[in-house]
Backbone as CSV, one residue per row, in Angstrom:
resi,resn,N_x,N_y,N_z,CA_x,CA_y,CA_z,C_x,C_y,C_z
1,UNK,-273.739,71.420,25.333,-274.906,71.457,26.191,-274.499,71.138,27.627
2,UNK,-275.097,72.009,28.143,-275.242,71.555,30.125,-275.487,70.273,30.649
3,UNK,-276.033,69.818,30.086,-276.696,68.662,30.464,-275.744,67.551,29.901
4,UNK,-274.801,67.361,29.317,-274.025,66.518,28.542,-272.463,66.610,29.549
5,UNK,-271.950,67.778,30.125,-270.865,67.833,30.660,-270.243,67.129,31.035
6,UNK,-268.834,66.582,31.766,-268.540,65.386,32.497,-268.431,66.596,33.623
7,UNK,-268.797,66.583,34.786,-268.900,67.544,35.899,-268.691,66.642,37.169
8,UNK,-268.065,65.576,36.907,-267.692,64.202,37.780,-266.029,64.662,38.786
9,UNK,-265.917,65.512,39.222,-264.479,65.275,40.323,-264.167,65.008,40.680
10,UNK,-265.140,63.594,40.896,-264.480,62.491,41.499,-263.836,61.260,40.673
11,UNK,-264.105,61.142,39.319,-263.907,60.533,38.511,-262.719,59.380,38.709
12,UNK,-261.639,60.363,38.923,-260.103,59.353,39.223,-260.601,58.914,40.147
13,UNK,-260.967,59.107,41.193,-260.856,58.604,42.992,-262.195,57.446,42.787
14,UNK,-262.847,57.553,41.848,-264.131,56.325,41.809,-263.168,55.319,40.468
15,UNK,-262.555,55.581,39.361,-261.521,54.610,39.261,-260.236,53.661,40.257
16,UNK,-259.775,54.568,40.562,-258.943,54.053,41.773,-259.883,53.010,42.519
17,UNK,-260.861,53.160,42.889,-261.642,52.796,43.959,-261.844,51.142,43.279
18,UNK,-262.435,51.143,41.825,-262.846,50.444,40.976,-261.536,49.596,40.721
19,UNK,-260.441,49.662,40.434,-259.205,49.228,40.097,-259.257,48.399,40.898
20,UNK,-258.584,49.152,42.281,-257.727,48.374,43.835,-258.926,47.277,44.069
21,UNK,-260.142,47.635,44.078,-260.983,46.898,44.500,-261.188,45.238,43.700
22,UNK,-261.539,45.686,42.496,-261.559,44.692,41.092,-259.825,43.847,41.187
23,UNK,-259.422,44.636,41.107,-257.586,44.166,41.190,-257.279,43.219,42.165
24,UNK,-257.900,43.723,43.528,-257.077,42.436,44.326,-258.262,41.314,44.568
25,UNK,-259.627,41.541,44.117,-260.184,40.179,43.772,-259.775,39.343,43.051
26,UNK,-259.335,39.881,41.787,-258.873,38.764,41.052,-257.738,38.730,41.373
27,UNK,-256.521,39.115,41.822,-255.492,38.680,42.555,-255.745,37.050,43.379
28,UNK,-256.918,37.415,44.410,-257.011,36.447,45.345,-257.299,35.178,44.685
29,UNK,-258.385,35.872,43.141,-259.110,34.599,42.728,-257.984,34.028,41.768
30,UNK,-256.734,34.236,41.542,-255.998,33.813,40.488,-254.452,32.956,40.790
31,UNK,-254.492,33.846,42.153,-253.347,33.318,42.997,-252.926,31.519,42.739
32,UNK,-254.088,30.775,43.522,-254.343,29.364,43.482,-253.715,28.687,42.336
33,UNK,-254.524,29.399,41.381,-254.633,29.090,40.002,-253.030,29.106,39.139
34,UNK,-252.619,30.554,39.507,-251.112,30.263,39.402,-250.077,29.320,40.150
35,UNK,-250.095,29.385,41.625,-249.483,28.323,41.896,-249.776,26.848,42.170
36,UNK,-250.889,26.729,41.001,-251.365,25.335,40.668,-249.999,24.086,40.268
37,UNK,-249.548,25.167,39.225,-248.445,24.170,38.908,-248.650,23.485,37.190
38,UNK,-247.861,23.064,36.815,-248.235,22.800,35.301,-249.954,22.155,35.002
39,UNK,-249.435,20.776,36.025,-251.104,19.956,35.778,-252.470,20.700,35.795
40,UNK,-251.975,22.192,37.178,-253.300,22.626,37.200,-253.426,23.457,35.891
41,UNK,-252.407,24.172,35.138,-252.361,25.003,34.427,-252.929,24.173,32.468
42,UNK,-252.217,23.003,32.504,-253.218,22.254,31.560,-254.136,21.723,31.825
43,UNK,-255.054,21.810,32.754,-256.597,21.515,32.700,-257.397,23.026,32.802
44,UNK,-256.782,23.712,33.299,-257.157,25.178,32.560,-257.438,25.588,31.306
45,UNK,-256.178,25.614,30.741,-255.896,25.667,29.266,-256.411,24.754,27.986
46,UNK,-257.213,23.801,28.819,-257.829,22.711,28.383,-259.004,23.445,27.335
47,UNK,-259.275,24.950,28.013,-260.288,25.194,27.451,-260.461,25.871,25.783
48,UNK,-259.318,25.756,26.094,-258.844,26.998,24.387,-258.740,25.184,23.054
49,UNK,-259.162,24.178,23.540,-259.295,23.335,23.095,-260.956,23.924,22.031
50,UNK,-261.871,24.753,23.012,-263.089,24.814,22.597,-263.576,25.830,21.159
51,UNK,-262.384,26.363,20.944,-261.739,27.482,19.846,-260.724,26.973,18.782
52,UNK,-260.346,25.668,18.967,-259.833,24.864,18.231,-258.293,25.270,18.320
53,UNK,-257.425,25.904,19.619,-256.364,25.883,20.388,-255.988,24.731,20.912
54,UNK,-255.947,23.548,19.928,-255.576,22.167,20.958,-253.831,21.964,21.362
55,UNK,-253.249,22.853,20.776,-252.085,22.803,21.232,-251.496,23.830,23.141
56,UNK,-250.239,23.103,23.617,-249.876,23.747,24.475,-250.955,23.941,25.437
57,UNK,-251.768,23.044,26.452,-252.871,23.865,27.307,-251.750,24.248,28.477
58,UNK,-250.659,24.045,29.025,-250.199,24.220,30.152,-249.722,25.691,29.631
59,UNK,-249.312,25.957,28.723,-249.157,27.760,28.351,-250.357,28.413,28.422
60,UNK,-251.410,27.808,27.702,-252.696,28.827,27.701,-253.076,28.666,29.534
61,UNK,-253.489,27.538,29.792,-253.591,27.890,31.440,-252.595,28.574,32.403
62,UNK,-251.050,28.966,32.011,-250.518,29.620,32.922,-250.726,30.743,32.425
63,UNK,-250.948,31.441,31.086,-250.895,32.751,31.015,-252.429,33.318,30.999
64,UNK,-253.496,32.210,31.573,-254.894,32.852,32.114,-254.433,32.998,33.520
65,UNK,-253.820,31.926,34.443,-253.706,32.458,35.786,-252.608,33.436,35.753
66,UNK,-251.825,33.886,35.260,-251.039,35.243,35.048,-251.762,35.912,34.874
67,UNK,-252.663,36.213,33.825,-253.834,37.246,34.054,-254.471,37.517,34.808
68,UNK,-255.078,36.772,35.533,-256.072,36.792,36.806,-255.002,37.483,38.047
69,UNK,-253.693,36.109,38.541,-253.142,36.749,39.646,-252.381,38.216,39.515
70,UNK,-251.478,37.792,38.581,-250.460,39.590,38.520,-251.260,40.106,37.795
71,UNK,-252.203,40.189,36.800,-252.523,41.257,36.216,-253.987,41.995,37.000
72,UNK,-254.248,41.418,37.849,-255.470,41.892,39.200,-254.113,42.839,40.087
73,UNK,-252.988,42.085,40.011,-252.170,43.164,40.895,-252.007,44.676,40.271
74,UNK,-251.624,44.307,38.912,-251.225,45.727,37.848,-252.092,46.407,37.661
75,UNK,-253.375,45.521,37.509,-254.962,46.786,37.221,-255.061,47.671,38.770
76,UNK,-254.785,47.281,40.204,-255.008,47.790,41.258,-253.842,48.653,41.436
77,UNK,-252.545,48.779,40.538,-251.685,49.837,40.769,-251.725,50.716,39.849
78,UNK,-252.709,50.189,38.347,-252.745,51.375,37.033,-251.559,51.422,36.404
79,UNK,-251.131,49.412,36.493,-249.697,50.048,35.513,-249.905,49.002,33.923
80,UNK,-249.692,49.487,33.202,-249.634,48.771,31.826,-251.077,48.309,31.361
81,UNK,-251.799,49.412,31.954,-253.633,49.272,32.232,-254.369,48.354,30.851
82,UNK,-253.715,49.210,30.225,-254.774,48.590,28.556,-254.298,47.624,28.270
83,UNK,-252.766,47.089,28.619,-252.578,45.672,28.023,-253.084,44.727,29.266
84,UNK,-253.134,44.679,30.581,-253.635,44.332,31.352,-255.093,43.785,30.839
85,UNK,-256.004,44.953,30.789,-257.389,44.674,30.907,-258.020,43.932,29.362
86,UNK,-257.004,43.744,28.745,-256.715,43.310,26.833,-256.946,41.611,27.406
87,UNK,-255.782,41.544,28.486,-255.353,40.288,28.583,-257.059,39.372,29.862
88,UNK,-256.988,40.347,30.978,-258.433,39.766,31.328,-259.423,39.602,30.407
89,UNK,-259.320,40.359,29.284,-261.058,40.528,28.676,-260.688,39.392,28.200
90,UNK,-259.386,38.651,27.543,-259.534,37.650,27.014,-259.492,36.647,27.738
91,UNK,-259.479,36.220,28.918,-259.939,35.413,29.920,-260.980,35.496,30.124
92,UNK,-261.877,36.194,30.640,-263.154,36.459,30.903,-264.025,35.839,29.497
93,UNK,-263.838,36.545,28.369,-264.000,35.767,27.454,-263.883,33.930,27.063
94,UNK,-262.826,33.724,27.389,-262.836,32.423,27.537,-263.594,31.497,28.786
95,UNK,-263.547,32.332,30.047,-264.134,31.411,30.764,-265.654,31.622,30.696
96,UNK,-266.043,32.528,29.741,-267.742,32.459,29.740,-268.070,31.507,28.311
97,UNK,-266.785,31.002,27.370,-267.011,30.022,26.376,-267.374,28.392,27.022
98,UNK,-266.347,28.655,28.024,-266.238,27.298,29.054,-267.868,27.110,29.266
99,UNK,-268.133,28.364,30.181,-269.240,28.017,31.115,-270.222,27.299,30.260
100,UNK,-270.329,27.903,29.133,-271.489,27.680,27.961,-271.451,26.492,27.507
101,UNK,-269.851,26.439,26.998,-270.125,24.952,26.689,-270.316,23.956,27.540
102,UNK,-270.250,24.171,28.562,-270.771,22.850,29.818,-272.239,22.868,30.283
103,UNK,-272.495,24.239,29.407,-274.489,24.145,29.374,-274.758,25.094,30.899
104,UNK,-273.751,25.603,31.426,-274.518,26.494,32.609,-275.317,27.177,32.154
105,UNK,-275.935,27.461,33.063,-277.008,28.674,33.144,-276.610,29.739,32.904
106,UNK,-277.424,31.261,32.967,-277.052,32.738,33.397,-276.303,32.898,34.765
107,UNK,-276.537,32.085,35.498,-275.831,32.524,36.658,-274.542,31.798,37.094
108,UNK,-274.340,30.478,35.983,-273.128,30.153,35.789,-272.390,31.053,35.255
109,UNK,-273.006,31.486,33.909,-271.670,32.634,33.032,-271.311,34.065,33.532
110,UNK,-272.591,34.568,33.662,-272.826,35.887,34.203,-271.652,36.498,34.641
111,UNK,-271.112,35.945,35.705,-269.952,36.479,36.449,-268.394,37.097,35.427
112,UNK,-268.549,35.942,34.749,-267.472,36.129,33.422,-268.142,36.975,32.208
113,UNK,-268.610,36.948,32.038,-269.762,37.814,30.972,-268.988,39.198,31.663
114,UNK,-270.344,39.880,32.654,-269.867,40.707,33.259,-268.494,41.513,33.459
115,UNK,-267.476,40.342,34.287,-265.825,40.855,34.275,-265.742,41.718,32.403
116,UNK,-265.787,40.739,31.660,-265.467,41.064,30.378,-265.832,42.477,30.037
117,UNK,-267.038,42.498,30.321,-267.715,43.778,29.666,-266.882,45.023,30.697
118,UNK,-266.657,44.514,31.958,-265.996,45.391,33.037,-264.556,46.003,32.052
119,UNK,-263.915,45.245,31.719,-262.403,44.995,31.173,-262.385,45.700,29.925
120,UNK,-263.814,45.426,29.351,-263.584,46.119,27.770,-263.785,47.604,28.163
121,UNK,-264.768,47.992,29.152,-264.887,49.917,29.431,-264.289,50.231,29.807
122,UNK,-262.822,49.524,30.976,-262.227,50.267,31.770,-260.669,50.147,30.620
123,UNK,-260.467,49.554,29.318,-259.539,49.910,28.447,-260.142,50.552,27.858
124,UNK,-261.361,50.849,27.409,-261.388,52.368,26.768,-261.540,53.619,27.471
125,UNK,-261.805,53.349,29.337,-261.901,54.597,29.947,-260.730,55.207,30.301
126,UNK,-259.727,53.849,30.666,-258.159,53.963,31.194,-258.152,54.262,32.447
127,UNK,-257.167,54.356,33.094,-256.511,54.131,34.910,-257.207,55.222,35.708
128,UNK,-256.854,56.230,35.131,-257.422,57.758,35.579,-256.484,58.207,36.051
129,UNK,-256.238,59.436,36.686,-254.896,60.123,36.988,-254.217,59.372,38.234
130,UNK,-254.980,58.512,39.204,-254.121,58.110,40.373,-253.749,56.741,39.771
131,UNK,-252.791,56.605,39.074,-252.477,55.491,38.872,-250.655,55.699,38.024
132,UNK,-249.817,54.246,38.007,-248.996,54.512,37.757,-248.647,54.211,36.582
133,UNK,-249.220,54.207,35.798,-249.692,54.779,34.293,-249.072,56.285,33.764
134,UNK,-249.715,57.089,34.550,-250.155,58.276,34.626,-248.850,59.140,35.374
135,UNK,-248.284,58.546,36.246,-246.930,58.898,36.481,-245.658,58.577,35.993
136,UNK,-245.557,57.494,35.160,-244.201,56.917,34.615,-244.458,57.117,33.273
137,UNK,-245.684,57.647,32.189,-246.202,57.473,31.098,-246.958,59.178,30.897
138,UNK,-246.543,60.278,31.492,-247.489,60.973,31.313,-247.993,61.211,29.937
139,UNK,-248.883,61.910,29.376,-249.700,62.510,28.292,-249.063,63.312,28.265
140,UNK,-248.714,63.386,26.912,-247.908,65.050,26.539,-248.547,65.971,26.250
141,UNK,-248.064,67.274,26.750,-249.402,68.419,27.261,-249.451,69.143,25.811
142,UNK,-250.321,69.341,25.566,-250.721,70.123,24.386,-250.039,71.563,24.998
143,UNK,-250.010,72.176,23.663,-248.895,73.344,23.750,-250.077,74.690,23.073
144,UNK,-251.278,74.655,23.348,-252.325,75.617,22.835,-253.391,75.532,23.424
């Protein structure tokens, strides 16, 4: 049907747009966070306590601010996209367990809610052709 088409040409260039943009926010917002340093990285990680992860918080908090800082860098270049946005959703995820359990509101979690749901469509939509995904990884062309 007509009405069903994807007739979008801009599609890649509104991913791209979505990536770089999304990407170096959380870059900025993760940066800190990584070069917190162990202490900051186990009161982070403090939170995977709430899932019954009471071991290691200085690993679980450095490899959430690894997610946030380099992997906001990798989602804004489209490289290693789906394990990237695997690894935010599970941050995002966690920091909307946090929010909850400290009793915020909607407009405490929201933000993390949101990212998540962002992270889970854009690994099933993927990078789109401007990305370097898509150049070091091409799709092998069907032969019919």
């Amino acid at each position: 049907m007509a009405l069903f088409e994807n007739r979008y040409r801009t599609h890649d260039l509104g991913l791209l747009l979505l990536r770089v943009g999304i990407g170096f926010m959380f870059t900025v917002h993760g940066y800190p966070k990584l070069t917190g340093g162990p202490a900051a990285w186990a009161e982070l990680g403090g939170v995977m306590k709430l899932v019954g992860l009471d071991f290691a918080p200085a690993f679980w908090g450095f490899l959430a601010a690894f997610a946030e800082a380099i992997g906001g860098q990798l989602l804004a270049v489209g490289l290693f996209f789906r394990w990237t946005c695997a690894l935010l959703l599970g941050t995002m995820i966690m920091a909307t367990v946090m929010h909850l359990s400290k009793g915020d509101d909607f407009s405490g979690y929201s933000h993390a809610l949101e990212s998540a749901f962002l992270f889970l469509g854009l690994a099933f939509t993927g990078p789109g052709r401007f990305s370097l995904d898509q150049v070091l990884f091409p799709a092998a062309r069907r032969l019919y």
